[in-house]
PDB file with one MODEL, atoms N, CA, C and O in Angstrom:
MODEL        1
ATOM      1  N   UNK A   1      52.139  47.377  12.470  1.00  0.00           N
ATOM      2  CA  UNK A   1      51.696  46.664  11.293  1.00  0.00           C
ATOM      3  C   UNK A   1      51.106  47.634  10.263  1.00  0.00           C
ATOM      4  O   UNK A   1      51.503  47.558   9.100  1.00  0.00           O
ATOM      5  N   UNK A   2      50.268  48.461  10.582  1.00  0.00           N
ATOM      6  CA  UNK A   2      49.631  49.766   9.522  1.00  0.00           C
ATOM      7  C   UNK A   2      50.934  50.169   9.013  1.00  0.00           C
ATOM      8  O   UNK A   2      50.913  49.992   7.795  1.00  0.00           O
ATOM      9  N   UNK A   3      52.259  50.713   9.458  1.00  0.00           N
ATOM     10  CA  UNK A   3      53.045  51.417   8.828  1.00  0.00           C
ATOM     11  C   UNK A   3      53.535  50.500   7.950  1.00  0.00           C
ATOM     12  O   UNK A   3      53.642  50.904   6.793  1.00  0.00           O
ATOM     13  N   UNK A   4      53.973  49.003   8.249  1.00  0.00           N
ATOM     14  CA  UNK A   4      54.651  48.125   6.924  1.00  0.00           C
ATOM     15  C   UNK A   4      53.125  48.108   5.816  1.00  0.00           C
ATOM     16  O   UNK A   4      53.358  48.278   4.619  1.00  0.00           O
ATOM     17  N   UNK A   5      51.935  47.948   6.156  1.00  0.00           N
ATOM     18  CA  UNK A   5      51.301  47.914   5.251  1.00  0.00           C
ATOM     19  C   UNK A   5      50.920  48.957   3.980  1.00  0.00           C
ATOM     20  O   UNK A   5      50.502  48.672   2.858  1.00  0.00           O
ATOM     21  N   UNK A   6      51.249  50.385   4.629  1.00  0.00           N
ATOM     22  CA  UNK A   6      51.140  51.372   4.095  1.00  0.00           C
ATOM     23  C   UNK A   6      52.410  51.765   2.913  1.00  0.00           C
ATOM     24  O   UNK A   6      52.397  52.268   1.790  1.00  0.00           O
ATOM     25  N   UNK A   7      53.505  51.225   3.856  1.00  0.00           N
ATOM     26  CA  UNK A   7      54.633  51.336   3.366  1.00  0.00           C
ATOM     27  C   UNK A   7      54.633  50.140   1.808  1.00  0.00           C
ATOM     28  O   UNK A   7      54.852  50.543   0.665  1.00  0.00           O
ATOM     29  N   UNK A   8      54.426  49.127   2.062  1.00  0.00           N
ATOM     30  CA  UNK A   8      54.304  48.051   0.641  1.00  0.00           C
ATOM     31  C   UNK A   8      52.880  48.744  -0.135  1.00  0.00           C
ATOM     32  O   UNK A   8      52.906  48.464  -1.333  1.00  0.00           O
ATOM     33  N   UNK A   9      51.909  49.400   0.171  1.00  0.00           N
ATOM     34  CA  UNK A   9      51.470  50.019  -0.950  1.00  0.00           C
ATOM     35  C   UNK A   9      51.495  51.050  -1.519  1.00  0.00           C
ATOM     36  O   UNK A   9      50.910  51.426  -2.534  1.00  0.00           O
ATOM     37  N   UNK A  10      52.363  51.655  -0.693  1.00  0.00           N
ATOM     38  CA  UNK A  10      52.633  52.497  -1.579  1.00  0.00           C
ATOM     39  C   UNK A  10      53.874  52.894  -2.102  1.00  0.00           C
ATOM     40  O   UNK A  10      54.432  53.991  -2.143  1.00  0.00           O
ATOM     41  N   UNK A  11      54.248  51.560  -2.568  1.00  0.00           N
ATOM     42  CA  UNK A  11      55.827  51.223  -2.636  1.00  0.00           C
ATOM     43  C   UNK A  11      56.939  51.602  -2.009  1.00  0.00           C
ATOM     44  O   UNK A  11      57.872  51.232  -2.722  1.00  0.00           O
ATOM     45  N   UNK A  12      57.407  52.222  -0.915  1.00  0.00           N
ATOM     46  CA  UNK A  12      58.339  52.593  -0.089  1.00  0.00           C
ATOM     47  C   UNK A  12      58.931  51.930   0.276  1.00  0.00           C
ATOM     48  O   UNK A  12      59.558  52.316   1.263  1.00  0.00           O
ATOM     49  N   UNK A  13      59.159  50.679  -0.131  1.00  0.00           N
ATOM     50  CA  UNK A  13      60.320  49.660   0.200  1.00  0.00           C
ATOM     51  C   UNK A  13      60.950  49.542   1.240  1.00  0.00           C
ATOM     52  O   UNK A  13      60.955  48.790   2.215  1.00  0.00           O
ATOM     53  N   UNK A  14      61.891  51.066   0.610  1.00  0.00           N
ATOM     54  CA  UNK A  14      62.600  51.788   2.144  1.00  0.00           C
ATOM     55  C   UNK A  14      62.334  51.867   2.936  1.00  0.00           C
ATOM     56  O   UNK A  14      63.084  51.542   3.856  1.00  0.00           O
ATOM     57  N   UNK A  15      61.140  52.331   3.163  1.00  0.00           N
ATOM     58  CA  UNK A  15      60.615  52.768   4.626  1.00  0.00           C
ATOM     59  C   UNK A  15      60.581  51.720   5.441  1.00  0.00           C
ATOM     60  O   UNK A  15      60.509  52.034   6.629  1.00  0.00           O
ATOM     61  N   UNK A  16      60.616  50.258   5.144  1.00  0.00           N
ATOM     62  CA  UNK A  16      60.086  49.062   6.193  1.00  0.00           C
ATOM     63  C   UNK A  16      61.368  49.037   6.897  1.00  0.00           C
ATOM     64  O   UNK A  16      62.370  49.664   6.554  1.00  0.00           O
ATOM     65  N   UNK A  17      61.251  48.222   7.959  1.00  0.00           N
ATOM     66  CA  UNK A  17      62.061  48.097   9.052  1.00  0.00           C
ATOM     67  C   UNK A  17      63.070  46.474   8.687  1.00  0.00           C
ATOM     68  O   UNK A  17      63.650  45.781   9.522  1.00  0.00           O
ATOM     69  N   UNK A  18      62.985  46.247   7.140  1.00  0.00           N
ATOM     70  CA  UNK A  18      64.035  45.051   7.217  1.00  0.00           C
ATOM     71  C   UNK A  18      63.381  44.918   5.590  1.00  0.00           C
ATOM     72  O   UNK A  18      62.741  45.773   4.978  1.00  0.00           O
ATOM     73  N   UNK A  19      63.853  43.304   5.062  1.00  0.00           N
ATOM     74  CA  UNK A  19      63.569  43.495   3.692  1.00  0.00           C
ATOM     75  C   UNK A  19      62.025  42.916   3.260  1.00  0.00           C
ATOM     76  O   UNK A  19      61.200  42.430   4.034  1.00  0.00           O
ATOM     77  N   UNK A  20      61.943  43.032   2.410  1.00  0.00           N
ATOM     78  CA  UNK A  20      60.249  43.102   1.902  1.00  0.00           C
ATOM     79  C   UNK A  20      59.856  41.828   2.171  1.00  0.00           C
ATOM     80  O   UNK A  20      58.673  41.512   2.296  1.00  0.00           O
ATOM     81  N   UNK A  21      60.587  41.226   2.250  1.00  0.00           N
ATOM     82  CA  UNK A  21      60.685  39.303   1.888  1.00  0.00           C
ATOM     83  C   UNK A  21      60.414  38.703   3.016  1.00  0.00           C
ATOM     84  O   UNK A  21      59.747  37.668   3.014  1.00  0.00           O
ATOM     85  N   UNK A  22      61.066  39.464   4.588  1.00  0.00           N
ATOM     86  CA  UNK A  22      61.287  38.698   5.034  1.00  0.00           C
ATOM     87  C   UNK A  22      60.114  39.209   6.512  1.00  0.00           C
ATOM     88  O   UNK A  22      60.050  38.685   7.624  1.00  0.00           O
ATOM     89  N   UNK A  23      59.209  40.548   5.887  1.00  0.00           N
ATOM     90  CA  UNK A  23      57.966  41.038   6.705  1.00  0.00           C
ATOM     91  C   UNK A  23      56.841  40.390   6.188  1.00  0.00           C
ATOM     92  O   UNK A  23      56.821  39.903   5.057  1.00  0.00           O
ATOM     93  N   UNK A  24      55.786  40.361   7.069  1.00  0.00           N
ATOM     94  CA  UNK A  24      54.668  40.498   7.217  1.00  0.00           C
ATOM     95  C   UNK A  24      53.979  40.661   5.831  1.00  0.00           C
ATOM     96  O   UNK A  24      54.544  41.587   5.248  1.00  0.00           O
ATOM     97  N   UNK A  25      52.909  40.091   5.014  1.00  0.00           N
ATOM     98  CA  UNK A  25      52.352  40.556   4.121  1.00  0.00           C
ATOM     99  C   UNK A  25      51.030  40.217   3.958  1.00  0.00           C
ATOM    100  O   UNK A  25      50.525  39.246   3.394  1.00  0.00           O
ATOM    101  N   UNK A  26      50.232  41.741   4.893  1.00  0.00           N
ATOM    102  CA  UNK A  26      48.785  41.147   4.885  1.00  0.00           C
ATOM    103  C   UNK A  26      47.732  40.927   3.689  1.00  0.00           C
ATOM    104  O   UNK A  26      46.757  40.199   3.503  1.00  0.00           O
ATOM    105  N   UNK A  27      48.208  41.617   3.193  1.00  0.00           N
ATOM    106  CA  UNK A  27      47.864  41.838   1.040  1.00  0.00           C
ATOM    107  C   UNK A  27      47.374  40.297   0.650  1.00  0.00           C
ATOM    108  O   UNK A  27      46.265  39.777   0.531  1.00  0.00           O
ATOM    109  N   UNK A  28      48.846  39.786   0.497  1.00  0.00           N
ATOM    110  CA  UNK A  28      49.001  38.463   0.079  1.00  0.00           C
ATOM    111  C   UNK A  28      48.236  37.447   1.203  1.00  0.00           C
ATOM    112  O   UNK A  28      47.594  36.479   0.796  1.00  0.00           O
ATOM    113  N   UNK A  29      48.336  37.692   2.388  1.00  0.00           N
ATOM    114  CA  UNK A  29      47.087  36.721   3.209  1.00  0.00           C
ATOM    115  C   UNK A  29      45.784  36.658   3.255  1.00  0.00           C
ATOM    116  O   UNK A  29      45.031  35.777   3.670  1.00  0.00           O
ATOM    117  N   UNK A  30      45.533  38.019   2.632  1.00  0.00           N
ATOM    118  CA  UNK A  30      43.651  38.114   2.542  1.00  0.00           C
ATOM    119  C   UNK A  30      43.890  37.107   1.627  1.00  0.00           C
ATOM    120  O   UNK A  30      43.853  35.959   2.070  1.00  0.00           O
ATOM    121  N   UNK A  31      44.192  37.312   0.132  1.00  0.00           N
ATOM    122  CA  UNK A  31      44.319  36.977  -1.182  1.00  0.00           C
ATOM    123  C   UNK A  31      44.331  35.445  -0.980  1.00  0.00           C
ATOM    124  O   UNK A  31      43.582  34.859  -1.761  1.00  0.00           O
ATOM    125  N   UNK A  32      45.132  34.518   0.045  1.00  0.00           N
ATOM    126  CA  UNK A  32      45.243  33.342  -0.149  1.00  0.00           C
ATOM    127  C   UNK A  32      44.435  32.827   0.866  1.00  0.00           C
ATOM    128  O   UNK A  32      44.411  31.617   1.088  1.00  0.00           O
ATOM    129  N   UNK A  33      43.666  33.754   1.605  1.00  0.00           N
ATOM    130  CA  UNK A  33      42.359  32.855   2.732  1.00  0.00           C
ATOM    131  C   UNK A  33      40.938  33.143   1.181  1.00  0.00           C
ATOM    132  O   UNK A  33      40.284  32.221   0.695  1.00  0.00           O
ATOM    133  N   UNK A  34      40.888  33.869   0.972  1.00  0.00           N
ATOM    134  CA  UNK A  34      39.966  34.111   0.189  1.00  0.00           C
ATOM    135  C   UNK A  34      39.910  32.891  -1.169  1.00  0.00           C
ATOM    136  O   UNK A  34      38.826  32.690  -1.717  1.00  0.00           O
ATOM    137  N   UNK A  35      40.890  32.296  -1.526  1.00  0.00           N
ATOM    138  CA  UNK A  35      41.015  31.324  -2.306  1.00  0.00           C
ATOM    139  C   UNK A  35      41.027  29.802  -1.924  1.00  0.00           C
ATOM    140  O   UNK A  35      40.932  28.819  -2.659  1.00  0.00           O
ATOM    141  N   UNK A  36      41.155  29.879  -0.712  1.00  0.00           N
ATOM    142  CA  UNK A  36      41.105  28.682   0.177  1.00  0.00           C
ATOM    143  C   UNK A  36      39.648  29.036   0.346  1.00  0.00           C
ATOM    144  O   UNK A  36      38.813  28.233  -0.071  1.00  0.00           O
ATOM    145  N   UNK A  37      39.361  29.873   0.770  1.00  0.00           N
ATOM    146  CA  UNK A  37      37.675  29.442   1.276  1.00  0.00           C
ATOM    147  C   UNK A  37      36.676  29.064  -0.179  1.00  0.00           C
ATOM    148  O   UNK A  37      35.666  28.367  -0.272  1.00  0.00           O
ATOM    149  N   UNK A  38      37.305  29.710  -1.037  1.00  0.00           N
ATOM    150  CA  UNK A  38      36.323  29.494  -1.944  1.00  0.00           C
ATOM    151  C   UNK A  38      36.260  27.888  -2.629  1.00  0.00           C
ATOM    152  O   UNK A  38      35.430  27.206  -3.232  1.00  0.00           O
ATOM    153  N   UNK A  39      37.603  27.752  -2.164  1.00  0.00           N
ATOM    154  CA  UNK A  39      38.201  26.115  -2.814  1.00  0.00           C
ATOM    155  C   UNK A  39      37.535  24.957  -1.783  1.00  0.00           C
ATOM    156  O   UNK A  39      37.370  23.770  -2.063  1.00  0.00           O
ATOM    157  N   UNK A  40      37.194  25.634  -0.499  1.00  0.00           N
ATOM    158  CA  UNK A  40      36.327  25.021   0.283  1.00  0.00           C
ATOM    159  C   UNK A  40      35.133  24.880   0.340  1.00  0.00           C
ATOM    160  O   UNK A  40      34.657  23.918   0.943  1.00  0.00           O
ATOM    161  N   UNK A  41      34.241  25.942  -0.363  1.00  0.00           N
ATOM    162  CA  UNK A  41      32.812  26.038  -0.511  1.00  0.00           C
ATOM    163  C   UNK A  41      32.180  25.281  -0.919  1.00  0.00           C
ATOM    164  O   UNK A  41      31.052  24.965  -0.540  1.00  0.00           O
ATOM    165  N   UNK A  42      33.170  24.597  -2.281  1.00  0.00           N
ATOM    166  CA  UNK A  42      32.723  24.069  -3.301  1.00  0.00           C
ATOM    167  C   UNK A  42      32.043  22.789  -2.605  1.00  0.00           C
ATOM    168  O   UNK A  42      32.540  22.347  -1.570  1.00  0.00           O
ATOM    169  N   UNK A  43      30.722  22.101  -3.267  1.00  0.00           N
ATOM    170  CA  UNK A  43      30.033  21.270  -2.112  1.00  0.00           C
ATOM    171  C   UNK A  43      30.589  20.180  -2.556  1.00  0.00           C
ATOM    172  O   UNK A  43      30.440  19.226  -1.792  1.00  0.00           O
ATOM    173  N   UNK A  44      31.552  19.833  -4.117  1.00  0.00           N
ATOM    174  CA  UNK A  44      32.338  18.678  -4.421  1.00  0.00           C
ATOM    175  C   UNK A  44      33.445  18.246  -3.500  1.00  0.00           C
ATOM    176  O   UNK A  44      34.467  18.928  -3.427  1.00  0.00           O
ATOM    177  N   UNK A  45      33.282  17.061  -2.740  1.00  0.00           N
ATOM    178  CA  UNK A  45      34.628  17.735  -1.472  1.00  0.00           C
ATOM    179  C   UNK A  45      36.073  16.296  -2.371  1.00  0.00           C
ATOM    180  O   UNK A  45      37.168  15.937  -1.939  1.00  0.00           O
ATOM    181  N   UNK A  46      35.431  15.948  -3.476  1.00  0.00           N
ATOM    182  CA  UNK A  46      36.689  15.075  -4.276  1.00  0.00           C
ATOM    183  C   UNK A  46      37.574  16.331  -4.668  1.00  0.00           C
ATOM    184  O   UNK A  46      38.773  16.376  -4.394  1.00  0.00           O
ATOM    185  N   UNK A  47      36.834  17.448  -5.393  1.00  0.00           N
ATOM    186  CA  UNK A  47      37.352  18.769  -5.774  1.00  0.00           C
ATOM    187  C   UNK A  47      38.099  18.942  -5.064  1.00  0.00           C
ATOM    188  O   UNK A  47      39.168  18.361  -5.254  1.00  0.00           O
ATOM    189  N   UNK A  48      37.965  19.815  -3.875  1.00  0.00           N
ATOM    190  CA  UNK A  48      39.100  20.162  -2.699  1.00  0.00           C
ATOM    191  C   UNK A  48      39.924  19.149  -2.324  1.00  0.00           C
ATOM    192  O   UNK A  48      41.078  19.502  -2.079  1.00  0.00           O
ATOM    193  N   UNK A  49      39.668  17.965  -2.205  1.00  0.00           N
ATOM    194  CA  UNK A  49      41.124  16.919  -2.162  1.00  0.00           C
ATOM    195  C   UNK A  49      42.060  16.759  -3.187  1.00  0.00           C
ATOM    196  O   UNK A  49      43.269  16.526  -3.200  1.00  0.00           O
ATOM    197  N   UNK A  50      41.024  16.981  -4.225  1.00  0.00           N
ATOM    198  CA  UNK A  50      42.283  16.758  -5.254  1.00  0.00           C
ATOM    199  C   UNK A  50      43.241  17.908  -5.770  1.00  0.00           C
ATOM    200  O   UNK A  50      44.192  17.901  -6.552  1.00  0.00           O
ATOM    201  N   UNK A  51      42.444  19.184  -4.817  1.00  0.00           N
ATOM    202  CA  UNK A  51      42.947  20.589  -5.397  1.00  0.00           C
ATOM    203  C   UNK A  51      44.103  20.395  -3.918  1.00  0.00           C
ATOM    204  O   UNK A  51      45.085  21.129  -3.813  1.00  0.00           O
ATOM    205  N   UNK A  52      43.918  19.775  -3.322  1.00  0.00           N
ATOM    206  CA  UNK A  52      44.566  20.048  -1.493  1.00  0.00           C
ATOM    207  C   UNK A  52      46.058  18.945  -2.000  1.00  0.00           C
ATOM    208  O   UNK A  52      47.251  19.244  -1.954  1.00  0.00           O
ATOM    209  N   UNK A  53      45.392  17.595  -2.477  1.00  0.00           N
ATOM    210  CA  UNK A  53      46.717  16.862  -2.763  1.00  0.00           C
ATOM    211  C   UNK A  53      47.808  17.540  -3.846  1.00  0.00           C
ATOM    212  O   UNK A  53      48.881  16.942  -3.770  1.00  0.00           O
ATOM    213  N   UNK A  54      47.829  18.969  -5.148  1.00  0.00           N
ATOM    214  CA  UNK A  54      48.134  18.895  -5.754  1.00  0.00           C
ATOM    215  C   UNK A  54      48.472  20.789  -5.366  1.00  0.00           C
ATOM    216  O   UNK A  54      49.080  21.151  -6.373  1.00  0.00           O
ATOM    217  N   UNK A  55      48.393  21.576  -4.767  1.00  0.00           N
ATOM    218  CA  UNK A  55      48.460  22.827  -3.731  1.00  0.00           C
ATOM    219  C   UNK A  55      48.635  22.762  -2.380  1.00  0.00           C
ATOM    220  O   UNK A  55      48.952  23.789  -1.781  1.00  0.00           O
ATOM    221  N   UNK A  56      48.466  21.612  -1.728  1.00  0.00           N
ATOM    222  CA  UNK A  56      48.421  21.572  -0.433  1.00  0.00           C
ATOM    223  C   UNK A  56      50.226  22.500   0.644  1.00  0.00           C
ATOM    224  O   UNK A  56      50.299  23.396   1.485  1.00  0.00           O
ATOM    225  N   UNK A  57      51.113  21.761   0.062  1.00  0.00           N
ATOM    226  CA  UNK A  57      52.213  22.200   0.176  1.00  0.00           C
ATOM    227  C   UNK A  57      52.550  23.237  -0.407  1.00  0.00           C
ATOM    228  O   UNK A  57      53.645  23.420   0.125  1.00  0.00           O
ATOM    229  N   UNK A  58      52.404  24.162  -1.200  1.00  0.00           N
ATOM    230  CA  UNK A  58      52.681  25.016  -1.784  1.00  0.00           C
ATOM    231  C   UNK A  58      51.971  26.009  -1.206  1.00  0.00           C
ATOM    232  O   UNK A  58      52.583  27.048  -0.959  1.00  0.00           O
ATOM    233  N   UNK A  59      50.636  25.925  -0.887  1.00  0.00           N
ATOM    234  CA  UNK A  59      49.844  26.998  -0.076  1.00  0.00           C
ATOM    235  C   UNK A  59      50.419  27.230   1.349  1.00  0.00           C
ATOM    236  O   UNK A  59      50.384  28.300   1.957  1.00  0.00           O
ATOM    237  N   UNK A  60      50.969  26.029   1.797  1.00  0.00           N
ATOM    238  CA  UNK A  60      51.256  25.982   3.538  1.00  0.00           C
ATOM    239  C   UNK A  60      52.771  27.312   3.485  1.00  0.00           C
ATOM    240  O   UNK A  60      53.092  28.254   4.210  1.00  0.00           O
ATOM    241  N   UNK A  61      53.296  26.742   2.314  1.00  0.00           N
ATOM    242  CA  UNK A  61      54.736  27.248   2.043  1.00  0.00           C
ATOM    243  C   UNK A  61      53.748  29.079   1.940  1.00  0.00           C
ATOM    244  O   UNK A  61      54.106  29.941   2.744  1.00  0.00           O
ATOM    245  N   UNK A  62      52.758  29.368   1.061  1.00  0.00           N
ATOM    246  CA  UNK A  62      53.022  30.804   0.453  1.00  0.00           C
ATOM    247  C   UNK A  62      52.419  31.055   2.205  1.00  0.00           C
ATOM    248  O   UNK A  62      53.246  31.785   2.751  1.00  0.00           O
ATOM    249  N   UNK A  63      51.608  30.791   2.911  1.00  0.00           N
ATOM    250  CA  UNK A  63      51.322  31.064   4.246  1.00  0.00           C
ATOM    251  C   UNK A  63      51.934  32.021   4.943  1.00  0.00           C
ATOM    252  O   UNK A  63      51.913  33.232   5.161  1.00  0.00           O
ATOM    253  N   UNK A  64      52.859  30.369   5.394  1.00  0.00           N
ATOM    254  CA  UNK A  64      54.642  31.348   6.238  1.00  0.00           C
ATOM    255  C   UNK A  64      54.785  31.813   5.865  1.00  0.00           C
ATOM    256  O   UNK A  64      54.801  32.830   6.558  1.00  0.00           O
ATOM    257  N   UNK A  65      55.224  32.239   3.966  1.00  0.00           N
ATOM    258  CA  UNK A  65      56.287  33.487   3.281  1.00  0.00           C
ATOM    259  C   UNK A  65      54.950  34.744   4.079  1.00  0.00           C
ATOM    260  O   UNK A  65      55.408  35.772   4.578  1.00  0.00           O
ATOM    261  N   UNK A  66      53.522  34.533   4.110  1.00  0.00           N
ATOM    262  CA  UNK A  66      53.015  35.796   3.930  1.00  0.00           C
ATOM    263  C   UNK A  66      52.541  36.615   5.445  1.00  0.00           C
ATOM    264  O   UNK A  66      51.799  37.591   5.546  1.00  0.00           O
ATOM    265  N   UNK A  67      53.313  35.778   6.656  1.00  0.00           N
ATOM    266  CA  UNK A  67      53.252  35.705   8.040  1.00  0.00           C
ATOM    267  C   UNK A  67      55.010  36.444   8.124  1.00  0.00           C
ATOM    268  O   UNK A  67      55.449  37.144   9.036  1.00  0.00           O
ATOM    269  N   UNK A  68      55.359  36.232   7.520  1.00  0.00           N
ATOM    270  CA  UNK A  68      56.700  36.850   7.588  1.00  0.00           C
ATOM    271  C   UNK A  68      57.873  36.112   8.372  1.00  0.00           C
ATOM    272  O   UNK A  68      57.957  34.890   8.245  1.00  0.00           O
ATOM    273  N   UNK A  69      58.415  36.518   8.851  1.00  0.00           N
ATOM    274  CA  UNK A  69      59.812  35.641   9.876  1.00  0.00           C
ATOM    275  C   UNK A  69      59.760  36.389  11.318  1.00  0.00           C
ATOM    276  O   UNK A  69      59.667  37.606  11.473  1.00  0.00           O
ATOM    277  N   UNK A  70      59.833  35.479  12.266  1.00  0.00           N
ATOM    278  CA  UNK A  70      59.872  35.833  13.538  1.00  0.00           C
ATOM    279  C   UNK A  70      60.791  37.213  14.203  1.00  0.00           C
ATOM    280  O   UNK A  70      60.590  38.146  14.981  1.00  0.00           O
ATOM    281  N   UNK A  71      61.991  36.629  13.290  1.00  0.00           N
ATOM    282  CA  UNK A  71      62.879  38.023  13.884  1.00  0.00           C
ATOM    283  C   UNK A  71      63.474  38.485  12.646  1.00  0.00           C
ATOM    284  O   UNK A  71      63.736  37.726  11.713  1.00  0.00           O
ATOM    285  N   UNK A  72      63.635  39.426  12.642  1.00  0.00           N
ATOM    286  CA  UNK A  72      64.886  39.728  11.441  1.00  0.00           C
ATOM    287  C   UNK A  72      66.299  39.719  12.101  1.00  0.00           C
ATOM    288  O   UNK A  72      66.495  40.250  13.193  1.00  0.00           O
ATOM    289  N   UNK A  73      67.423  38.993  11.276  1.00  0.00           N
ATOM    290  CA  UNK A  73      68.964  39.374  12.397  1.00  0.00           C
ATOM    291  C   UNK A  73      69.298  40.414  12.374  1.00  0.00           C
ATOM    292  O   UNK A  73      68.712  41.159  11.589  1.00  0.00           O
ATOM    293  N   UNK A  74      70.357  40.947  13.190  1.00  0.00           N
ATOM    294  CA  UNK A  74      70.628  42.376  13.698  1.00  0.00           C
ATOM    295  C   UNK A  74      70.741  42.600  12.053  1.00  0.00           C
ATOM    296  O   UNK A  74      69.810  42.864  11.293  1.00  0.00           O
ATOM    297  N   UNK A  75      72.668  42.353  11.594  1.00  0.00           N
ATOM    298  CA  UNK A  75      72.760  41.892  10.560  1.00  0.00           C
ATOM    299  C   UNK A  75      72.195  42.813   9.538  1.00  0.00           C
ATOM    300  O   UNK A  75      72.469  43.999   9.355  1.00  0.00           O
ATOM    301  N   UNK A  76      71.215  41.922   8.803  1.00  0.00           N
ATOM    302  CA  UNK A  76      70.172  41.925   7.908  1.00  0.00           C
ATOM    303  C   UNK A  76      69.852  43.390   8.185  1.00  0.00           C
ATOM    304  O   UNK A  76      70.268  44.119   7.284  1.00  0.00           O
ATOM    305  N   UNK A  77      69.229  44.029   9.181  1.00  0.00           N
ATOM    306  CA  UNK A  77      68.399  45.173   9.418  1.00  0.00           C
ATOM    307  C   UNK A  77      69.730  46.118   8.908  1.00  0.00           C
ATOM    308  O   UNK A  77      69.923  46.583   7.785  1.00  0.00           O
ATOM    309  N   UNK A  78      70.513  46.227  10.039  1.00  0.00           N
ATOM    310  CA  UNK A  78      71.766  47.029   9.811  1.00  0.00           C
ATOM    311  C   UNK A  78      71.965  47.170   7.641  1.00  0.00           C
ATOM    312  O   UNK A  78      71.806  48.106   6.857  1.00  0.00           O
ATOM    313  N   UNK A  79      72.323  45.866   7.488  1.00  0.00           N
ATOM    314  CA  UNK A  79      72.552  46.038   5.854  1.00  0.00           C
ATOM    315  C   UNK A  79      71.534  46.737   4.753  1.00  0.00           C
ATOM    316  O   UNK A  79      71.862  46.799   3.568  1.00  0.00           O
ATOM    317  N   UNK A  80      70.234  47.276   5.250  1.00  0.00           N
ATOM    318  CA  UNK A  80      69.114  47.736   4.825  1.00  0.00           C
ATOM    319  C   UNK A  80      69.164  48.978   5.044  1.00  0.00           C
ATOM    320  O   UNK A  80      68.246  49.703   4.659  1.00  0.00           O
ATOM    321  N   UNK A  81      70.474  49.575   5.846  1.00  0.00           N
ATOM    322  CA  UNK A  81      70.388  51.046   6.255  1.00  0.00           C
ATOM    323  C   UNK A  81      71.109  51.885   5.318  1.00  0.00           C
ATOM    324  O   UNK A  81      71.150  53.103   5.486  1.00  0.00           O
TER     325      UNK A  81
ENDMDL
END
């Protein structure tokens, strides 16, 4: 995990082991727990429902993208070489 992370900052694209899209992105997961918690703090809890009914799906979605994909196919890796 250090080497894909190192590798997306310091743009090396190349260097990852499949495409940018479809790894791991711990960057983007601090970034979206850190906005969730703060959207949680708030002691208005109509606030967070109405921020949850109107982001709720869209956050779940950027999640997975930022957890990455279980496997990459052979495929895919091979075409990156």
């Amino acid at each position: 995990m250090r080497i894909i992370v190192l590798a997306r900052r310091l743009q090396l694209l190349e260097a990852l082991p499949g495409p940018p899209w479809l790894l791991p992105d711990p960057d983007l997961s601090k970034t979206l727990a850190g906005i969730f918690q703060r959207e949680f703090e708030d002691p208005d809890p109509n606030r967070f429902r109405r921020w949850w009914r109107r982001m709720g799906r869209t956050y779940i979605k950027l999640f997975a993208n930022a957890g990455g994909r279980r496997s990459i196919p052979r495929s895919v890796r091979l075409a990156m070489a």
